[in-house]
C-alpha positions as CSV (number, residue, x, y, z in Angstrom):
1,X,-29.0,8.7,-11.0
2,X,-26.3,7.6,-13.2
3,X,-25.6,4.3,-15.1
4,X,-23.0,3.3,-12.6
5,X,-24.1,1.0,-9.8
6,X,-21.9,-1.1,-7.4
7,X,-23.5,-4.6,-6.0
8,X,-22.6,-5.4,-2.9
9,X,-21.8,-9.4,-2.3
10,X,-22.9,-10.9,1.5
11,X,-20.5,-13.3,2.3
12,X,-19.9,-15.0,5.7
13,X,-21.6,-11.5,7.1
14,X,-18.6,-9.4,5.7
15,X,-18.5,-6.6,2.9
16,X,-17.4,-8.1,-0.3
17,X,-17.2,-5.7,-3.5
18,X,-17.9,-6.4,-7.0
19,X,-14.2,-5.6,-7.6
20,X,-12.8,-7.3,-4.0
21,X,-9.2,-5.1,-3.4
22,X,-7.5,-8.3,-2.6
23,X,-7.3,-9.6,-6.3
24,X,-7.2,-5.6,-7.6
25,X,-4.0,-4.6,-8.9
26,X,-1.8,-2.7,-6.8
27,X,-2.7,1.0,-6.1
28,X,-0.7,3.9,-4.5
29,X,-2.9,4.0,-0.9
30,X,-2.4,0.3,-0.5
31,X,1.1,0.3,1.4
32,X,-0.9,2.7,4.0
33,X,-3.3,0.3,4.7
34,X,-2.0,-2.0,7.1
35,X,-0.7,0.8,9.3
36,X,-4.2,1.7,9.5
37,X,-5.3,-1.5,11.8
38,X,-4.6,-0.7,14.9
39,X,-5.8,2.8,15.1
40,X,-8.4,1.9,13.7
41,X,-9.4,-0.8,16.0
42,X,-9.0,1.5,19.3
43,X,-10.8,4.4,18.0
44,X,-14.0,1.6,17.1
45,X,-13.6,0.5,20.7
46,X,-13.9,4.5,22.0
47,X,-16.8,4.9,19.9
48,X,-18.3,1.5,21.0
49,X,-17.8,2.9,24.7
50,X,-20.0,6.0,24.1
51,X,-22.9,4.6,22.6
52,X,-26.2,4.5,24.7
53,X,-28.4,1.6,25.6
54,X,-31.0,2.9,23.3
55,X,-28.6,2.4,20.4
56,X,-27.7,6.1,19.7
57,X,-24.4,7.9,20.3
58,X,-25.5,11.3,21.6
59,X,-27.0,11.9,24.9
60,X,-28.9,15.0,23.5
61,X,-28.5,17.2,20.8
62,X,-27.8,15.8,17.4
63,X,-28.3,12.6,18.0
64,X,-29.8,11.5,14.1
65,X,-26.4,13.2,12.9
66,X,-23.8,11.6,15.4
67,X,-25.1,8.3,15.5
68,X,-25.4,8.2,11.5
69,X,-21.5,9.5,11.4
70,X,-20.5,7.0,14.3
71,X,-22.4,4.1,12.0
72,X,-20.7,4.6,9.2
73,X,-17.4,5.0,10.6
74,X,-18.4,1.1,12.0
75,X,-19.3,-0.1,8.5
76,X,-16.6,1.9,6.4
77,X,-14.5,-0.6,9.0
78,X,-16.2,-3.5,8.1
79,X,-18.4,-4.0,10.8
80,X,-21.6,-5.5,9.7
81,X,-25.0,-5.9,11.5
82,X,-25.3,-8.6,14.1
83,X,-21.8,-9.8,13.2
84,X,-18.5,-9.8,15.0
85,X,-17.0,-7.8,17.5
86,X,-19.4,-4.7,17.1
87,X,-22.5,-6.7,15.3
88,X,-24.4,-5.8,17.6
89,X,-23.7,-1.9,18.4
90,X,-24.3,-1.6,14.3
91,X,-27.3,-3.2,15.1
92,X,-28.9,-1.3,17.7
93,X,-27.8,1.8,15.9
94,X,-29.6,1.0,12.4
95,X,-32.6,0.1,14.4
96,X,-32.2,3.1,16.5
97,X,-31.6,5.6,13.4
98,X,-34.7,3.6,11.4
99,X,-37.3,4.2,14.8
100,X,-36.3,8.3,14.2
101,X,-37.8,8.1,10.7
102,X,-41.2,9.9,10.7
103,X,-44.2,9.0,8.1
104,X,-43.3,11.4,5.9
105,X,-39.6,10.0,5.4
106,X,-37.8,12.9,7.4
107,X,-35.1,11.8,9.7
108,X,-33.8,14.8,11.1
109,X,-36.6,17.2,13.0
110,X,-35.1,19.5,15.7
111,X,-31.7,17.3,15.0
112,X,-29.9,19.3,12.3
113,X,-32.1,19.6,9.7
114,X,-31.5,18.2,6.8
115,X,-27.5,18.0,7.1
116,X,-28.7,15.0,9.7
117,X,-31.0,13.9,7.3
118,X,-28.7,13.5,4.4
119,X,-26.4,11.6,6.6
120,X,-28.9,9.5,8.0
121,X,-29.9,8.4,4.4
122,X,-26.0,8.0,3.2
123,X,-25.6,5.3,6.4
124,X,-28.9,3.7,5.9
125,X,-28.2,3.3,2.2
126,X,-24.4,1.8,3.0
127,X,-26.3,-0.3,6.0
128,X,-29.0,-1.7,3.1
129,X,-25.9,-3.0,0.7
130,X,-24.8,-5.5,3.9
131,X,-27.8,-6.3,5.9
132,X,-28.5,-9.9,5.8
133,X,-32.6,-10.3,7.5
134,X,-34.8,-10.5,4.3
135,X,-37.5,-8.9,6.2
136,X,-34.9,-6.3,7.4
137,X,-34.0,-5.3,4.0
138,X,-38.1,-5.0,2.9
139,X,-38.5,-2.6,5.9
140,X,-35.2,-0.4,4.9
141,X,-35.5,-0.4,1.0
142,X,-39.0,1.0,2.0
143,X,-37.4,4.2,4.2
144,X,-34.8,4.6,1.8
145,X,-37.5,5.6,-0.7
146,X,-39.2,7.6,1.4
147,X,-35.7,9.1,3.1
148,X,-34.9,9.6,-1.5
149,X,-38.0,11.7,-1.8
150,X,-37.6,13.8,0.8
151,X,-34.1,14.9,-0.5
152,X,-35.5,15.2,-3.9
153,X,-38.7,17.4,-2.6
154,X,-36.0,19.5,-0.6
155,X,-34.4,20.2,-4.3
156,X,-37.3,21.8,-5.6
157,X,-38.3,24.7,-2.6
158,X,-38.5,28.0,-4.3
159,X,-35.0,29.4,-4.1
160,X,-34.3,33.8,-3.7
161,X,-31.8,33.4,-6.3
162,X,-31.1,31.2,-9.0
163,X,-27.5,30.6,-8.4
164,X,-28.8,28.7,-5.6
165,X,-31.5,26.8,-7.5
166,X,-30.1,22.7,-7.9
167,X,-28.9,23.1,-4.1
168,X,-29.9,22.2,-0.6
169,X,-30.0,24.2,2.9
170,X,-30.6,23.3,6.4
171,X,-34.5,23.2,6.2
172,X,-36.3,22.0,3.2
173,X,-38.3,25.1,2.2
174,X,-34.6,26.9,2.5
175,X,-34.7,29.7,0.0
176,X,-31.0,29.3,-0.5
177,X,-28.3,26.6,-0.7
178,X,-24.8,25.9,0.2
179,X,-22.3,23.2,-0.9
180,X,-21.5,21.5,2.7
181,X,-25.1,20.6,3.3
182,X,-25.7,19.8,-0.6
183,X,-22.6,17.5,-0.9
184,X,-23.7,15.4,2.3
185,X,-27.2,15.0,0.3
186,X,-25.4,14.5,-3.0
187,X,-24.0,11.5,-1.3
188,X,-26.7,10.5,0.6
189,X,-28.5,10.4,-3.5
190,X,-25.6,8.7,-4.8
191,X,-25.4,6.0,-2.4
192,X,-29.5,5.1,-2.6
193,X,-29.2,4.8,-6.3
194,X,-26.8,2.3,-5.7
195,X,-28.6,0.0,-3.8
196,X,-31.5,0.4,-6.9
197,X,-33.7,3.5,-5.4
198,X,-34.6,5.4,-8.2
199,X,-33.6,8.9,-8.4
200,X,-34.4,10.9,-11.1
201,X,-32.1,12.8,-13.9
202,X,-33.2,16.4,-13.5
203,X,-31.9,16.1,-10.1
204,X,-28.5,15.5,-11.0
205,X,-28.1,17.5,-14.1
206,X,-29.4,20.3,-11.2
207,X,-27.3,19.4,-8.9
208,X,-24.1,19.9,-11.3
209,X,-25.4,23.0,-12.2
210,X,-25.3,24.3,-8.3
211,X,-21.6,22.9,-7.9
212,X,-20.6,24.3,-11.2
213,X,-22.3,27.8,-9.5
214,X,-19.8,27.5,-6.2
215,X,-16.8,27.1,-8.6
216,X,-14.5,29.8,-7.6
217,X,-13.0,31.0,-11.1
218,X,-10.4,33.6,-10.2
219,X,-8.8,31.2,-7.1
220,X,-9.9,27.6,-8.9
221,X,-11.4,26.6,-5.6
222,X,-14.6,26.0,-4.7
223,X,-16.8,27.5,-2.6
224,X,-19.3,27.5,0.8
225,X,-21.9,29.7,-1.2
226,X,-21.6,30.7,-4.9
227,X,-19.5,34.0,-4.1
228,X,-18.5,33.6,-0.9
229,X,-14.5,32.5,-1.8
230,X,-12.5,29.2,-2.1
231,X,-12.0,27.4,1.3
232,X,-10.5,23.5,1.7
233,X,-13.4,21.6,2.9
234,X,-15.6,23.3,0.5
235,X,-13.1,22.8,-2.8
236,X,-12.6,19.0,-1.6
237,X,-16.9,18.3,-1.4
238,X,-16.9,20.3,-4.7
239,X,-14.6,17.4,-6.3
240,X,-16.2,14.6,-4.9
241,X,-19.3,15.9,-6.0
242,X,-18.8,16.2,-9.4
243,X,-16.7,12.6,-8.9
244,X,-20.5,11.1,-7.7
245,X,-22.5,12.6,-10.1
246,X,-19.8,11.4,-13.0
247,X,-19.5,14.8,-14.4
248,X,-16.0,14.7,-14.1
249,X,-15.7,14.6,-18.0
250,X,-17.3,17.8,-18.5
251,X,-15.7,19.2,-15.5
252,X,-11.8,17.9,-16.0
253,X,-10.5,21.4,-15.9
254,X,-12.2,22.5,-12.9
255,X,-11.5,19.3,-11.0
256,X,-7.7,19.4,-12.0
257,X,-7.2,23.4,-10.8
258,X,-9.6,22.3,-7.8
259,X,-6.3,19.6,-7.0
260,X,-4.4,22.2,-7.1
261,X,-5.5,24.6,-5.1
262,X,-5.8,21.8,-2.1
263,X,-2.4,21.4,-3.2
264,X,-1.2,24.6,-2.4
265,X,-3.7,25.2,0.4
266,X,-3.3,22.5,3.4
267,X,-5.3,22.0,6.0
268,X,-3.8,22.3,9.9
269,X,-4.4,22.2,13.2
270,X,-6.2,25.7,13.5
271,X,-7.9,25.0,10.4
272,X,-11.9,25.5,10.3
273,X,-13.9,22.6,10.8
274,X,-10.7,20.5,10.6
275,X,-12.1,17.0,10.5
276,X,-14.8,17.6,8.0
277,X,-12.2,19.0,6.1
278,X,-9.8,16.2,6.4
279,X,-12.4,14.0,5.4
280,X,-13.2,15.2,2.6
281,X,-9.8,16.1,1.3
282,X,-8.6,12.5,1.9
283,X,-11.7,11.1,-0.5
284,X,-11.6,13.5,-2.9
285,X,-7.6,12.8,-3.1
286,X,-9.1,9.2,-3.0
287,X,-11.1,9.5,-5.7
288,X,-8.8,11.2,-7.4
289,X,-5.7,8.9,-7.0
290,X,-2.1,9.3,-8.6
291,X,-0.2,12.2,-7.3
292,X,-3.4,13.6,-5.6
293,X,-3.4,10.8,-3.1
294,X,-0.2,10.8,-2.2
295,X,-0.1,14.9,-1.7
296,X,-3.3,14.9,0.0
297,X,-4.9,12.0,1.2
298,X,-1.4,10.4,2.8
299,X,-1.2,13.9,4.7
300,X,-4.6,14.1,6.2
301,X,-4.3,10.5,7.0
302,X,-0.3,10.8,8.8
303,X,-2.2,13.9,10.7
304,X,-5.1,12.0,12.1
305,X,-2.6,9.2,12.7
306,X,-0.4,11.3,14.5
307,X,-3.1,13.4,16.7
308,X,-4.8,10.4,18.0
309,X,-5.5,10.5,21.8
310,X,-4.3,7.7,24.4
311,X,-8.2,6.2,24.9
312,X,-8.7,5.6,20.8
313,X,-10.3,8.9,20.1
314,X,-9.2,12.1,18.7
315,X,-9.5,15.6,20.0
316,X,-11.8,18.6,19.8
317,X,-10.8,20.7,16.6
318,X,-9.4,24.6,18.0
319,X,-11.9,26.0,16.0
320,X,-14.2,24.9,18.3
321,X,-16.9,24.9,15.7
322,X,-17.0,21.0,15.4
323,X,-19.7,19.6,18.0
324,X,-17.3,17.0,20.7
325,X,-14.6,14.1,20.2
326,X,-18.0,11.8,19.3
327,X,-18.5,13.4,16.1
328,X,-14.0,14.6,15.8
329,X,-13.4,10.6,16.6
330,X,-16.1,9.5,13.8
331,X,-15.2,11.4,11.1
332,X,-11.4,10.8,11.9
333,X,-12.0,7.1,11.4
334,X,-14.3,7.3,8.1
335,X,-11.2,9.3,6.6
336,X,-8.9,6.1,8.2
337,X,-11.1,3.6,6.5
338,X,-11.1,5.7,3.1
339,X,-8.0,3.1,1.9
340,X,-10.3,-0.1,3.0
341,X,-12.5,0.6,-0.3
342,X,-15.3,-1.4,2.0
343,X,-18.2,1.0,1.3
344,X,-19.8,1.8,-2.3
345,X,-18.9,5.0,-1.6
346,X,-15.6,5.0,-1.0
347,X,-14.9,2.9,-3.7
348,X,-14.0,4.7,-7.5
């Protein structure tokens, strides 16, 4: 997908990058990090108390999505499978999330669509990168290729507009797009090309050309759907997308005006879809770095801080359009762990 590639090292079981942050030179989210520990380690031990004997993390609904958000938020920590304190919850999860795969390489049918199956693919791929079972690694390279392809397919439905064309939607015959669902399976791309799936140009250079489309021009945002307005969440995926498909050079206008319209828009507690928000705020401020992490991503990161509940977990959003504290207490700890630089794709 791009020439860049990060290798990730297995060492004693742990996550070790190519670049390991202990010997990097000092960087402006560093002094957050050790306040960071503790949370951290209760809100693991809430999600550890919700998962299900069978390995998932849902007892109905979206179960592909939740578990893959409650996984990553265990590896982004550096939890690793079979190893230490939750070895074996990752465990049961990957193996869970790998026996929802059908033959075709779809994750995610009646669970979400394809926003579960993008997520699904993003965890399996970060899961790959630390899994130490040669025979375990044969058996997920081979439904990361498959998962690959069915993103890739999903790219090329016939679209109703060709603003939407380069884009991804809920099912994968969708006639339209939208950048929420798009970003998740930007990622999801990003991260298997990473661990040496190959994924091919044309759907990157596409894939640019659909986040270029949901560039606001007149507020310097981004957008849900090309035309539909500048919103947070939208703006900060917008960033990070063009961040993982290393367009950033041919986009350093937008992404600069983007910073600043998260600048001078924050995020709070009535805010839609809060936690995604906050999530993607805090990487793209991440990403970023410089005055961007320290306006943005310190924020989001005091806020979650602040708002965590008693038993480790964090509470519903007030928008009420974010599905239970499984999925707010997840994504609240993936946007703790951002400073950690642990996973590929946190890292810049």
């Amino acid at each position: 997908m791009s020439p860049r590639r990060y290798r990730p090292i297995l060492a004693l079981g742990l996550i070790v990058a190519l670049v390991d942050p202990i010997f990097s030179a000092p960087r402006p989210e560093d002094d957050i990090s050790p306040r960071l520990d503790l949370p951290i380690s209760k809100g693991l031990a809430f999600l550890a108390r919700q998962q299900g004997p069978d390995g998932a993390f849902e007892k109905e609904g979206t179960k592909v999505a939740t578990t893959s958000l409650c996984l990553l938020a265990f590896l982004a920590s550096g939890n690793v499978p079979d190893l230490g304190k939750y070895g074996l919850a990752v465990r049961q999860a990957i193996e869970w999330l790998l026996s929802r795969q059908a033959q075709d390489g779809y994750f995610a049918a009646g669970d979400q669509g394809m926003y579960a199956h993008a997520i699904a693919t993003l965890v399996l791929a970060e899961a790959y990168g630390v899994e130490a079972n040669p025979q375990r690694r044969i058996r997920m390279h081979a439904a990361l290729e498959k998962a690959a392809r069915v993103i890739t397919d999903a790219q090329d439905a016939p679209k109703s507009n060709p603003i939407f064309i380069g884009g991804w939607r809920y099912e994968r015959n969708s006639p339209d797009s939208d950048l929420s669902l798009s970003g998740w399976n930007i990622l999801a791309l990003r991260a298997a090309d990473d661990v040496g799936i190959a994924i091919p140009n044309k759907t990157r250079q596409r894939a640019i050309v659909f986040v270029q489309h949901c560039h606001d021009d007149s507020a310097k945002g981004f957008s849900y759907q090309p035309g539909s307005g500048a919103q947070p969440g939208d703006t900060a995926m917008g960033i990070l997308c063009l961040h993982m498909l290393d367009a950033t050079d041919a986009n350093a206008v937008r992404v600069e005006y983007a910073i600043r319209y998260l600048e001078g828009h924050p995020v709070g507690e009535n805010s839609p879809y809060l936690y995604y928000a906050m999530s993607y705020i805090t990487q793209a401020a991440f990403q970023r770095g410089g005055d961007a992490w320290t306006k943005l991503g310190r924020v989001a990161i005091d806020r979650l801080l602040r708002t965590q509940d008693k038993d480790g977990g964090w509470p519903l959003s007030k928008d009420n359009q974010e599905p239970g504290r499984v999925y707010a207490s997840a994504m609240a700890l993936q946007t703790l762990a951002v400073p950690y630089r642990l996973l590929p794709i946190y890292q810049r």
